[in-house]
C-alpha positions as CSV (number, residue, x, y, z in Angstrom):
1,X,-55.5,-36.8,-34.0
2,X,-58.6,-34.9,-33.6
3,X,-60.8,-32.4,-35.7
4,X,-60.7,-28.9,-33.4
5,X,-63.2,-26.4,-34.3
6,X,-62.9,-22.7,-32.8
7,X,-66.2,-19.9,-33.5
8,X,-67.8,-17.2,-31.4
9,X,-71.3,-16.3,-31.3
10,X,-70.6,-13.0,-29.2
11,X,-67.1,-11.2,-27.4
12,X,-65.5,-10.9,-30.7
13,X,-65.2,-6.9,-31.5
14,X,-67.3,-5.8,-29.2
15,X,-67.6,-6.0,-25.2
16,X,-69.8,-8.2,-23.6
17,X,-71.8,-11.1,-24.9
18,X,-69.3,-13.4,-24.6
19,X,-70.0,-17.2,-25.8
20,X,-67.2,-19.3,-27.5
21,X,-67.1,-22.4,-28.9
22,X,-65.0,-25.3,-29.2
23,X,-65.7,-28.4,-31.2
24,X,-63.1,-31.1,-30.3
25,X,-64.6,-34.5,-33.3
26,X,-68.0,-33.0,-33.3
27,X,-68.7,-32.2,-29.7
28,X,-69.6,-29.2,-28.9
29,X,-68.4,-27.3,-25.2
30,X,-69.3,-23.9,-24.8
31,X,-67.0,-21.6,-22.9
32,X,-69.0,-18.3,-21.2
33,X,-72.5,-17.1,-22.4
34,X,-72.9,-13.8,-21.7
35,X,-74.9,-10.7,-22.3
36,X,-74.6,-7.0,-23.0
37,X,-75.5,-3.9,-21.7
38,X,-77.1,-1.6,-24.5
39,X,-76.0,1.7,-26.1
40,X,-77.3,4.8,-24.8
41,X,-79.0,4.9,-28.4
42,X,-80.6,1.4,-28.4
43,X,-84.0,3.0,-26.8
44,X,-85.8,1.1,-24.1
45,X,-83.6,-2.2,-24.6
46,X,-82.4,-3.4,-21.3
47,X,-79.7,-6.7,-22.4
48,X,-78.6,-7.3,-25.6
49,X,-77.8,-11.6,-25.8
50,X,-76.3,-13.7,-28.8
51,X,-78.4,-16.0,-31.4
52,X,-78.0,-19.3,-30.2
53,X,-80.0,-20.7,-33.3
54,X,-76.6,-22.6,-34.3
55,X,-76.4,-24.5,-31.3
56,X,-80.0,-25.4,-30.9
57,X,-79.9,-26.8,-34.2
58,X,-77.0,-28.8,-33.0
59,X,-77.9,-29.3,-29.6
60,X,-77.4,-33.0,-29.7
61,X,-73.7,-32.9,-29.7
62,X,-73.6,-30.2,-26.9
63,X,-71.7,-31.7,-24.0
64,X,-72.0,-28.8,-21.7
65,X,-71.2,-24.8,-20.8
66,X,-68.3,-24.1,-18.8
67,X,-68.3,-20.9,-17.2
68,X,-65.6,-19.0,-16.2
69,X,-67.4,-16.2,-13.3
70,X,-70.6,-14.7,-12.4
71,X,-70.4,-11.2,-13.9
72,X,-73.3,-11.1,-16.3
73,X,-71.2,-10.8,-19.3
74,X,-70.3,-14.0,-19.2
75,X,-73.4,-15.7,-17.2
76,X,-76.3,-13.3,-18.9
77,X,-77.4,-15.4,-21.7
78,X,-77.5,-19.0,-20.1
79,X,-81.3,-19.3,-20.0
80,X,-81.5,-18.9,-23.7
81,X,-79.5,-22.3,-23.7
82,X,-81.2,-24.4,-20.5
83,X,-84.4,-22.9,-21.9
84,X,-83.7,-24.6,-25.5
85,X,-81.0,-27.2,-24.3
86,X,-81.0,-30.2,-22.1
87,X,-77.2,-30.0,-20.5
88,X,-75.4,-29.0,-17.7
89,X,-73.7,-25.7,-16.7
90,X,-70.4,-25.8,-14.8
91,X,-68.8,-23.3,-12.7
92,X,-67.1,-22.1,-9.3
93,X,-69.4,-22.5,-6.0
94,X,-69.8,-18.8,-6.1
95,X,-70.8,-18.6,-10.5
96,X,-73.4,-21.0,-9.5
97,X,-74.8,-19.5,-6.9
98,X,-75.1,-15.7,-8.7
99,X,-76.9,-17.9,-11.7
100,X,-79.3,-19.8,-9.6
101,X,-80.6,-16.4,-8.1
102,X,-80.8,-15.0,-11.4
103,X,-82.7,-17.7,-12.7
104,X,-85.0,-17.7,-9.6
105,X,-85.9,-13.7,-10.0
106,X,-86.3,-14.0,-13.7
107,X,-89.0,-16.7,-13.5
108,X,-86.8,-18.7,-15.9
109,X,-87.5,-22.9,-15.6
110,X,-84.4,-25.2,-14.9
111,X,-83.2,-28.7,-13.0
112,X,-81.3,-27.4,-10.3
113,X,-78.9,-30.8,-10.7
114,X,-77.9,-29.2,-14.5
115,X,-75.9,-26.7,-12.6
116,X,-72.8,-28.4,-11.2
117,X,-70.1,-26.5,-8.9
118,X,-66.3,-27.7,-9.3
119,X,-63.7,-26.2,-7.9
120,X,-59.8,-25.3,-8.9
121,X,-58.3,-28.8,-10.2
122,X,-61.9,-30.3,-11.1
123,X,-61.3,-32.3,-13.5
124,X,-64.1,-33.6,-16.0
125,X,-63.8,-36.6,-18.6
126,X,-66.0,-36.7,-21.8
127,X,-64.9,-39.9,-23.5
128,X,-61.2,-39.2,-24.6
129,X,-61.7,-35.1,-23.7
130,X,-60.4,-33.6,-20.4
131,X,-62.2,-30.6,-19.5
132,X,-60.0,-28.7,-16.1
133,X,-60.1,-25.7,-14.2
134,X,-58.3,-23.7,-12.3
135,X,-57.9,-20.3,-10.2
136,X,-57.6,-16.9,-11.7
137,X,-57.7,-13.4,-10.1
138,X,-60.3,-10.9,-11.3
139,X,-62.5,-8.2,-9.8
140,X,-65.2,-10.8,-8.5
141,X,-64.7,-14.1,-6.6
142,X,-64.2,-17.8,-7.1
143,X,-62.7,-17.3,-11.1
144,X,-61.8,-20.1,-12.8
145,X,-59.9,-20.3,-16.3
146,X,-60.9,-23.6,-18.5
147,X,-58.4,-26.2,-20.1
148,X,-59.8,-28.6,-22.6
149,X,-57.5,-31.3,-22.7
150,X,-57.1,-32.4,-26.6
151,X,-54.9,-35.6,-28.2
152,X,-53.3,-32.5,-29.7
153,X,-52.8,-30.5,-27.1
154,X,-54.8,-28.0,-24.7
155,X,-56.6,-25.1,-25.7
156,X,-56.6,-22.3,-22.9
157,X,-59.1,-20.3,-21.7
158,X,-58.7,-17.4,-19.6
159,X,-61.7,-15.5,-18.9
160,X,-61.2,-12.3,-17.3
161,X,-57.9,-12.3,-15.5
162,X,-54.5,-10.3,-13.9
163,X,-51.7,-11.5,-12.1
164,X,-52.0,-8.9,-9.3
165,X,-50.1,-10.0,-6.6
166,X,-52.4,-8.6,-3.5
167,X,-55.4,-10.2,-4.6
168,X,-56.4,-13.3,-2.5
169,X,-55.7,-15.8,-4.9
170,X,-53.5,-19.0,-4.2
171,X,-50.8,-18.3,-6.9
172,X,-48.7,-21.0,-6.4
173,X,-51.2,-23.7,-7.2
174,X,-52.7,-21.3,-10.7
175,X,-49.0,-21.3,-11.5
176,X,-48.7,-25.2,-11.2
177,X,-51.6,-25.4,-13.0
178,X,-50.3,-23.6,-16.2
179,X,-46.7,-25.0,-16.1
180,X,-48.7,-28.4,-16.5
181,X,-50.7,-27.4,-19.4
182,X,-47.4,-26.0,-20.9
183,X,-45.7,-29.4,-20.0
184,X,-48.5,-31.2,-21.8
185,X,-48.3,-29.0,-24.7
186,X,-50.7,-26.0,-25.4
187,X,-52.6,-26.1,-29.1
188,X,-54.0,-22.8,-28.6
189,X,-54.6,-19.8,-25.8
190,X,-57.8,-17.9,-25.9
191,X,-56.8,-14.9,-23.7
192,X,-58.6,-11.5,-22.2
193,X,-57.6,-8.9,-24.7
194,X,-59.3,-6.2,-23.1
195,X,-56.4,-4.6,-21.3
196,X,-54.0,-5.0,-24.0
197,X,-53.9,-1.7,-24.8
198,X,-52.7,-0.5,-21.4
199,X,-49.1,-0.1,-21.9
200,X,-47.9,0.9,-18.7
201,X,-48.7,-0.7,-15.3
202,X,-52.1,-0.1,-13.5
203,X,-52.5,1.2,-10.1
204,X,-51.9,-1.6,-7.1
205,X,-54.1,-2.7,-4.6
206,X,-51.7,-0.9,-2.2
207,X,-51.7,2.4,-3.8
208,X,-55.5,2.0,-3.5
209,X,-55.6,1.8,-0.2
210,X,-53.6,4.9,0.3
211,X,-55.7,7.2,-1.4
212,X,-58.8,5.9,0.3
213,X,-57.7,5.9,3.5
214,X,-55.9,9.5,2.6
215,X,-59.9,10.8,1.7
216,X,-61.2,9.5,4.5
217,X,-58.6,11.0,6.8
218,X,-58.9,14.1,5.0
219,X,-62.9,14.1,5.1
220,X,-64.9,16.6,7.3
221,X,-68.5,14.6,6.5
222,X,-69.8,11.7,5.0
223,X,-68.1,10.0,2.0
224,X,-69.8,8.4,-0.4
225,X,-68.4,6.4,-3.1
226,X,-69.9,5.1,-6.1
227,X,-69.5,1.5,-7.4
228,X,-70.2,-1.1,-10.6
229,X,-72.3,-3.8,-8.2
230,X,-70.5,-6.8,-9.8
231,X,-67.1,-5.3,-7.9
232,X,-67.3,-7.5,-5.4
233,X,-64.0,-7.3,-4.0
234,X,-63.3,-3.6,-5.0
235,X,-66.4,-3.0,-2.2
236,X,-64.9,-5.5,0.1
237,X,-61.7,-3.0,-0.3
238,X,-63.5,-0.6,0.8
239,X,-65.7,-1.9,3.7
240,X,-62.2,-2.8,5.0
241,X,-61.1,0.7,4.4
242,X,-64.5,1.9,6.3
243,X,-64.2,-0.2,9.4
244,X,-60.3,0.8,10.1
245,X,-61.6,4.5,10.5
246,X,-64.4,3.2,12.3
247,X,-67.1,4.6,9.9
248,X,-70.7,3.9,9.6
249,X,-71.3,1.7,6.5
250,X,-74.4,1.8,4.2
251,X,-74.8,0.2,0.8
252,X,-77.2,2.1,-1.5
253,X,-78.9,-0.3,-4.6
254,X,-81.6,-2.8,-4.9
255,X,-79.9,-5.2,-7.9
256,X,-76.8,-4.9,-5.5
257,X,-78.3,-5.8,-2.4
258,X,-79.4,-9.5,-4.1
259,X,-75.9,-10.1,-5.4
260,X,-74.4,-8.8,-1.8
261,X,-76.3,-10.9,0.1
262,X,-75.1,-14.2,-2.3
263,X,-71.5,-13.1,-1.3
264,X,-72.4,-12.7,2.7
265,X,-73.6,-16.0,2.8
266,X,-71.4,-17.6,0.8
267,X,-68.3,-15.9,2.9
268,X,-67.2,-13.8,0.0
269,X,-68.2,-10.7,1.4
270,X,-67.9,-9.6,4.9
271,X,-69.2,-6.2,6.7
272,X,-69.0,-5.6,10.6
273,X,-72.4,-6.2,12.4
274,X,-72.2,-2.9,14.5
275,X,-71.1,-1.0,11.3
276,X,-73.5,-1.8,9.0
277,X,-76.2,0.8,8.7
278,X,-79.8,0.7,6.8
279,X,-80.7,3.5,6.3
280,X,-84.4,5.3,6.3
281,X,-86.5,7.2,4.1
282,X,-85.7,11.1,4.8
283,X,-88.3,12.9,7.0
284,X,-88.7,15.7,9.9
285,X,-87.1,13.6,12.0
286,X,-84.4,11.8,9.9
287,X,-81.6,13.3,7.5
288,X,-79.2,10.3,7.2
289,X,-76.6,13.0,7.6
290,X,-74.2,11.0,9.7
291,X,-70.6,13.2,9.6
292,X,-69.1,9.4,10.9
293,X,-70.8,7.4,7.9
294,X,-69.5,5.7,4.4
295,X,-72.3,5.4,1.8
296,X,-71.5,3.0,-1.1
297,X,-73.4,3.9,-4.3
298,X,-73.8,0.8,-6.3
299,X,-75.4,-0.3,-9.9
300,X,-75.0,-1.5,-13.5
301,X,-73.8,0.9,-15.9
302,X,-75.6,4.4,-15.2
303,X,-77.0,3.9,-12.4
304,X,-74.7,5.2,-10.3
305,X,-74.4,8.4,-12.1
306,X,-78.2,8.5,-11.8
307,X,-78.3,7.7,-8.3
308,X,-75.5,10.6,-7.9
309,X,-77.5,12.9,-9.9
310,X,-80.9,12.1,-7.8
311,X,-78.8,13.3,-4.5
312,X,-77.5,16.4,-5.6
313,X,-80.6,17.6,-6.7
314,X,-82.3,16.7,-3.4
315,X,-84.6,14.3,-4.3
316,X,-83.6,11.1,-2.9
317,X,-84.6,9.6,-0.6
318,X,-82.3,8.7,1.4
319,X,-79.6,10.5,0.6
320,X,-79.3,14.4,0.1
321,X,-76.2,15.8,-0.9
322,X,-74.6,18.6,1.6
323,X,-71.9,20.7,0.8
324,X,-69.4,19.0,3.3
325,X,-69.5,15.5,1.7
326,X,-66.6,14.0,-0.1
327,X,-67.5,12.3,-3.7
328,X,-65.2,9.6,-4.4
329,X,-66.1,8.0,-8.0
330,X,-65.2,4.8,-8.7
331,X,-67.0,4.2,-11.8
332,X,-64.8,5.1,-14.8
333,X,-67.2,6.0,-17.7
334,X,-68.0,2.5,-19.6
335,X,-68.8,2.7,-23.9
336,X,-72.0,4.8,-24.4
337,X,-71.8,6.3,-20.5
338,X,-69.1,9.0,-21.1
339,X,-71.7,12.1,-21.3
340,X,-73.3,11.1,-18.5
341,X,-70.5,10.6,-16.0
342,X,-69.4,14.2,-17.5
343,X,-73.5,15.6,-16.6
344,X,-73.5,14.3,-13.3
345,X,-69.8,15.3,-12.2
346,X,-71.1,18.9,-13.4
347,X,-74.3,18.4,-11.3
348,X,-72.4,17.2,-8.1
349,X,-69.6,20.3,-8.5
350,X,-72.8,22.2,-7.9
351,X,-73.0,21.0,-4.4
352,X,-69.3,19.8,-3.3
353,X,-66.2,20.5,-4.4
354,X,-65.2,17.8,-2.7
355,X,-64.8,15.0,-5.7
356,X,-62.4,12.3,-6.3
357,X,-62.6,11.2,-9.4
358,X,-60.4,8.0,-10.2
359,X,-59.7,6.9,-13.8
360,X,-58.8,3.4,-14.6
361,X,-55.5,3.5,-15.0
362,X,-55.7,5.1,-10.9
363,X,-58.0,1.8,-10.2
364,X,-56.3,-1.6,-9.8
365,X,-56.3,-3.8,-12.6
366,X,-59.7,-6.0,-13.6
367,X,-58.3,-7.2,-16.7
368,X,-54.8,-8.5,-17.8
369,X,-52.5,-5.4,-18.8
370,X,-49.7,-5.7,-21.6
371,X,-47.2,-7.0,-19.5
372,X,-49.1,-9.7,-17.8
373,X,-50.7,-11.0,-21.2
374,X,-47.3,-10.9,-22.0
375,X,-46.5,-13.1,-18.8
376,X,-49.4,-15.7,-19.4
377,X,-48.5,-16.6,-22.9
378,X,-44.7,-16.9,-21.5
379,X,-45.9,-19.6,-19.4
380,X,-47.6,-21.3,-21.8
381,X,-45.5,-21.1,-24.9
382,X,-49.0,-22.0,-27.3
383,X,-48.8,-22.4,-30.1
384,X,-51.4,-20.0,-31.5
385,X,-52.8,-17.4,-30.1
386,X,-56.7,-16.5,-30.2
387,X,-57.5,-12.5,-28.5
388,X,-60.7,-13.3,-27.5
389,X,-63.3,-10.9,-24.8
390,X,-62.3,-7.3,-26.6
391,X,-63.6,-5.2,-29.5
392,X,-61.2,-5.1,-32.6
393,X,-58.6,-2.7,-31.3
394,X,-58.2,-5.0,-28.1
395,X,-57.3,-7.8,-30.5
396,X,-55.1,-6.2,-32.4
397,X,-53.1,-4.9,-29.3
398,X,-52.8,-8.7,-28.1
399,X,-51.4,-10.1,-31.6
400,X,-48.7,-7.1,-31.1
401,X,-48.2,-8.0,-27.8
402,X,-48.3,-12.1,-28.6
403,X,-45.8,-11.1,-31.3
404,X,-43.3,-9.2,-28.8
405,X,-42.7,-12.6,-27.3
406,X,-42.2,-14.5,-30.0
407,X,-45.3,-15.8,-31.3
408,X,-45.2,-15.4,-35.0
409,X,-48.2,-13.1,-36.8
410,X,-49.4,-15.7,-38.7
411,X,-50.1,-18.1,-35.4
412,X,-51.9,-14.6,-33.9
413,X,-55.9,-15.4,-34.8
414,X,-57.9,-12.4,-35.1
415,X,-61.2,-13.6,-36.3
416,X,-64.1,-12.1,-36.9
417,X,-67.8,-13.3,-35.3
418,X,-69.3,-16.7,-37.0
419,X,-65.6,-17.8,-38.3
420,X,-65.2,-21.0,-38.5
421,X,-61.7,-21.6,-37.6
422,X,-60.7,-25.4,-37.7
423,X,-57.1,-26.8,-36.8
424,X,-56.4,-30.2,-38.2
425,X,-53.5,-32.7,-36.4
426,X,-52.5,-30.2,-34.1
427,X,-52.4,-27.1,-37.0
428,X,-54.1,-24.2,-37.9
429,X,-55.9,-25.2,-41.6
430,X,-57.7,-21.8,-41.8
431,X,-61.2,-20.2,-41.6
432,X,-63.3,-23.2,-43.3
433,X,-66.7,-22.2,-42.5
434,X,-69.1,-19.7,-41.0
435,X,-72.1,-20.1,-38.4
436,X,-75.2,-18.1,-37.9
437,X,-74.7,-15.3,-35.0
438,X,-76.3,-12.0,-34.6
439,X,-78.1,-10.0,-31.5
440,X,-81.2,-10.5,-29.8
441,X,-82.6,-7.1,-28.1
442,X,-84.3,-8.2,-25.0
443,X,-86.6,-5.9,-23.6
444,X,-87.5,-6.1,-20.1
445,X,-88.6,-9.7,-19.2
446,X,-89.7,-10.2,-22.9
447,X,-88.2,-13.3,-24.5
448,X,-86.9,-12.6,-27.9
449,X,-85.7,-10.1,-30.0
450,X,-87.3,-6.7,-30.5
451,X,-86.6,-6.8,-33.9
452,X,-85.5,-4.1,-36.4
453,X,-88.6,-2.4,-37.0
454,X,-89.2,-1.8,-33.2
455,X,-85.9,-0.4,-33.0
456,X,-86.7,2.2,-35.9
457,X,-89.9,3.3,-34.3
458,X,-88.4,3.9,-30.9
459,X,-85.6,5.9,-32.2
460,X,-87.9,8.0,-34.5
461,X,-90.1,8.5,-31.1
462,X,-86.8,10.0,-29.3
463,X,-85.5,12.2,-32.7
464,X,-88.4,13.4,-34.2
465,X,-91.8,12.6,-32.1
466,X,-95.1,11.2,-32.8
467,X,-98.1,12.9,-34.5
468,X,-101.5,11.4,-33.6
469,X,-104.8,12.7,-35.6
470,X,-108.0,11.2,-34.6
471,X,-111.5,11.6,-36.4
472,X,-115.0,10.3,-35.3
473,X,-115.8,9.5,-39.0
474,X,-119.9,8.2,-39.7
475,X,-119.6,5.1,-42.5
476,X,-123.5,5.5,-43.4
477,X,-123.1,9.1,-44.8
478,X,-119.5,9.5,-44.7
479,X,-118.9,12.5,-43.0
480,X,-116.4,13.9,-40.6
481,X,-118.2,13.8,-37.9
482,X,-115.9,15.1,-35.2
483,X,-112.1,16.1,-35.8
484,X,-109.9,16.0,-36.7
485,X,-107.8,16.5,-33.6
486,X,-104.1,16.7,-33.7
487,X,-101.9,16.2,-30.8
488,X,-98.1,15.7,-31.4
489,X,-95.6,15.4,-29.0
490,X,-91.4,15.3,-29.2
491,X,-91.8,18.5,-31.6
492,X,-90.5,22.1,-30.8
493,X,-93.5,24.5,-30.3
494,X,-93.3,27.5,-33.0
495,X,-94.5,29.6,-35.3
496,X,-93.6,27.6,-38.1
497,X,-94.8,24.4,-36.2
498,X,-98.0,25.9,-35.9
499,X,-98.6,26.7,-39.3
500,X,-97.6,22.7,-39.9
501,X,-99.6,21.3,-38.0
502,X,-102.7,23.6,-40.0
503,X,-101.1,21.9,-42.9
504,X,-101.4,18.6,-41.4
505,X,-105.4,19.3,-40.8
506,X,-105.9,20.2,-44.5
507,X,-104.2,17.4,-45.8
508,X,-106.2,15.3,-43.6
509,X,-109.8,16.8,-45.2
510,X,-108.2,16.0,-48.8
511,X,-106.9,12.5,-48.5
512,X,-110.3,11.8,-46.6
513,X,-112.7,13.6,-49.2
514,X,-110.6,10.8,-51.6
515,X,-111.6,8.2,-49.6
516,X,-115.1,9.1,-48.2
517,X,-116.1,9.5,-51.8
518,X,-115.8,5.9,-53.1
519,X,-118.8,3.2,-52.3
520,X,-117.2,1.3,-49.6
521,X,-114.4,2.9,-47.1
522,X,-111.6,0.7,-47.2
523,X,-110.1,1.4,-43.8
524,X,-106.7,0.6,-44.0
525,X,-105.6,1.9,-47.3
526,X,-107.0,5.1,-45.7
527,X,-104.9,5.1,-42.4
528,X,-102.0,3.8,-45.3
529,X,-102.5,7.7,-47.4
530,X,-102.6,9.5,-43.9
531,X,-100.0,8.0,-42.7
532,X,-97.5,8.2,-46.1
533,X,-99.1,11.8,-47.4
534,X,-98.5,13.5,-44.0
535,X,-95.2,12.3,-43.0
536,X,-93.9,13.2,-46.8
537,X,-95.9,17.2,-45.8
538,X,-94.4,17.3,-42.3
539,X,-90.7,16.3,-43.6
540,X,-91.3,19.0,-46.5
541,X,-92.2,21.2,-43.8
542,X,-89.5,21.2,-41.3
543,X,-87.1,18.0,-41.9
544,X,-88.6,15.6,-39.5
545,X,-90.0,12.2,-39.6
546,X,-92.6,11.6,-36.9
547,X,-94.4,8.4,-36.2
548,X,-97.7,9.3,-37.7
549,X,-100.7,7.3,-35.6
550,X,-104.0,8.0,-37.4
551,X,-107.0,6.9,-35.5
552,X,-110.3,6.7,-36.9
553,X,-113.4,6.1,-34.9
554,X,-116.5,4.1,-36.8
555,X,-119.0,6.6,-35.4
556,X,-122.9,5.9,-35.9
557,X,-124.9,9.0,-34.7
558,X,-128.3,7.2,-35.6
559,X,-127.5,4.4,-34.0
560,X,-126.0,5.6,-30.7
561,X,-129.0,7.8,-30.2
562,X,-131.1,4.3,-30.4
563,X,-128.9,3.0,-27.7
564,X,-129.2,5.7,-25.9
565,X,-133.3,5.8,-25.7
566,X,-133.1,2.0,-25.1
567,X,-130.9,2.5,-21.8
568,X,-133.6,5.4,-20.7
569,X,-136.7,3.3,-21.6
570,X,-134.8,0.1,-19.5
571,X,-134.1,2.8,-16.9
572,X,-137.8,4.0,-16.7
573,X,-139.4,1.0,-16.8
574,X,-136.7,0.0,-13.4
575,X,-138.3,2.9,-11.5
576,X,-141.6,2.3,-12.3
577,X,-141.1,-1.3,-11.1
């Protein structure tokens, strides 16, 4: 009998950031390490990762990560463990290849033989452990779900998944697969929970296929569709959907182009030679306005609503929006996105009335729906259920689901981040411990967390603006020499501003008269009193809190005139020789 240990560092009550952990007699396998996108709020961060600090304190029992697919919320945060961690990273041909070329452009250090590719059916042995894989569908190729093969029993792990029957997926060899691991005895099924709210079927691959190629029928002028860049197969859809018409193809979007061209030459991807179209910056001579031509519009999170935006105002530069093009958006709105999907639908009405706008529950499925949670648990008959990729609603949704087919409440596990939950002989003893976990703001290529205080400043800068009041101050005689000059920006310019910022100047001669007056300037308790006394007058004032940046200049009239007749005398004395 073994000692089975289940936490997450990240994927638990929130989406994205995925990294779970399974301890099967001390060794540690870790199942995903993602990252995730930030909040709208969260200014100037661009990837939010998890704190490994648990498992590089432990990293000598770590036998390896297992990943399940290459969309960066479950591949983003894998350089934080091969920068700290010698192991090895396994995952489909495809995975692999998406990490290697994220590793390369990020500058990040590794030994290419630490990433392994296995295929559906791999099996790997660590001692008396089994660690297998096999197919899944999803939204982007070559996924794999993970079994960890136990003395009591397999634990499941699903990744991202659906059981849509038009995807290319070889169904009779995942179903083989599971019936196995049910045969064998499941312990426990970590399972997607994100689409367990859905409660009625999502749109098929078929139905797809109708609208588009209804649109496209339909359409007078160009089309262009936007579209999340990881959606491999949902651009493949429409590609497909293009080159039946017999339309132009161009794909718009620099961090899509380096992904694309992974899934070209791996064969995962394919566009017709005399379709494809790159397209040129606009000028006299060229308008890209092609009435025969498909333009995809790809990118993470906003950027295709930016992208959209940029073209309906004209200033693209390679694509300007006309009055008869057809919008089709593909994007549904992710957490933190809604107002600007709503901003650039109102920008693009402006120019075309000709917008498609399709919802998720139009789209066909990414994640498992109700039913098909419903049909993966059927399969496997676990014994406990763990809702795992999903924020708290999600899990919730899967224990009612779990529960509809007969898996008790108390076997549903809806933990919370760090929870130690530990099974002992094949049962569920409770949550015996916690670990360390938290987020690490990473901002641009900067390695490590931004930190609190960062955060706090930057969101002050966007609310309530930055005052800065500079001085030319002399140290012999302690005067004011020059100043002070204010200049403030983020504020709202009136009458009553005005007269604040005169405040501002006042205050500024009476906390320096304090200061000037003792026997030696202590420089920093002074920028300390400017910056406390005047945010406390400017919040009085009008109800904000600025960053307040006091600079004060060490200036030496006596002696800068000395430098100054030096540099003529040396200048002089140079003509004269």
């Amino acid at each position: 009998m073994s000692q089975i240990l289940f936490y997450s560092l990240g994927g638990l009550q929130e989406d994205g950031k995925n990294l779970y952990v399974i301890e099967v007699d001390k060794k540690i396998f870790i199942l995903d390490a993602g990252s995730k996108m930030p909040s709208m709020e969260m200014h100037g961060v661009d990837m939010i990762v998890p704190d490994i600090s648990h498992l590089i304190e432990n990293k000598n029992r770590v036998v390896g990560v297992f990943l399940t697919h290459a969309h960066a919320e479950h591949i983003g945060s894998v350089y934080q463990i091969l920068e700290k961690i010698q192991t090895k990273v396994y995952g489909s041909r495809f995975t692999i290849a998406v990490l290697e070329d994220k590793l390369k452009h990020d500058g990040v250090k590794y030994n290419a033989d630490d990433l392994v590719i296995v295929k559906s059916r791999s099996s790997l042995s660590f001692d008396d452990i089994k660690v297998r894989f096999f197919e899944l569908a999803h939204n982007i190729p070559d996924c794999l779900g993970i079994d960890i093969l136990t003395s009591d029993g397999n634990i499941v792990y699903t990744g991202n998944y659906n059981f849509d029957q038009n995807a290319n997926v070889d169904y009779a060899s995942m179903l083989r697969n599971l019936t196995v691991f049910y045969k064998e005895r499941v312990l426990a099924l970590l399972t997607d929970s994100l689409g367990a709210i859905n409660t009625q079927n999502r749109g098929t691959i078929l139905e797809f296929k109708t609208r588009m190629n209804n649109i496209l029928a339909k359409a007078t002028g160009r089309v262009i569709y936007s579209l999340y860049s990881d959606d491999i197969l949902r651009i493949q859809q429409i590609v497909n959907i293009a080159a039946d018409h017999n339309k132009k193809i161009a794909i718009i979007g620099k961090k899509t182009q380096r992904l694309l061209n992974q899934a070209i030459e791996l064969g995962y991807l394919t566009i017709p030679e005399k379709l494809n179209v790159n397209l040129k910056y606009i000028d006299d001579a060229n308008s890209n306005n092609d009435k025969n031509m498909v333009v995809l519009v790809t990118g993470e999170r906003h950027e295709p609503f930016f992208m959209l935006q940029r073209m309906a105002k004209k200033i693209d530069r390679l694509i300007r929006l006309e009055k008869t093009d057809t919008i089709v958006v593909l994007t549904p709105a992710l957490v933190g996105t809604e107002k600007m999907e709503a901003r650039t639908l109102d920008i693009v009405y402006r120019v075309t009335s000709n917008v498609y706008t399709f919802k998720k529950d139009l789209l066909p499925p990414a994640n498992a729906a109700r039913e098909e949670i419903k049909m993966m648990i059927n399969i496997l008959k676990p014994r406990y259920v763990i809702p795992v990729i999903g924020e708290y609603r999600h899990q919730y949704a899967c224990n009612v689901v779990a529960n509809c087919v007969g898996i008790p409440e108390k076997h549903v596990l809806i933990v919370d981040q760090g929870n130690v939950c530990e099974f002992q002989n094949g049962k569920y003893v409770g949550i015996t411990d916690t670990v360390k976990t938290g987020d690490i703001l990473l901002d641009g290529k900067a390695i490590g967390n931004v930190g609190d205080v960062v955060m706090k400043d930057r969101e002050l800068l966007a609310e309530d603006g930055v005052v800065i009041i500079s001085a030319n101050i002399n140290p012999k005689n302690k005067r004011i020499v020059v100043g002070p000059e204010i200049v403030s920006k983020g504020f709202i310019y009136d009458n009553d501003t005005t007269k604040m910022l005169e405040k501002v100047k006042q205050a500024f001669f009476i906390i320096s008269e304090r200061f000037l007056n003792q026997k030696f300037i202590n420089w920093s308790e002074y920028k300390t009193a400017l910056k406390s006394e005047i945010s406390t007058l400017i919040y009085k004032t009008i109800k904000r809190h600025p960053i307040i940046i006091p600079v004060l200049i060490s200036t030496d009239l006596e002696y800068n005139q000395e430098i100054k007749i030096k540099v003529v005398e040396k200048k002089n004395e140079s003509a004269q020789g």
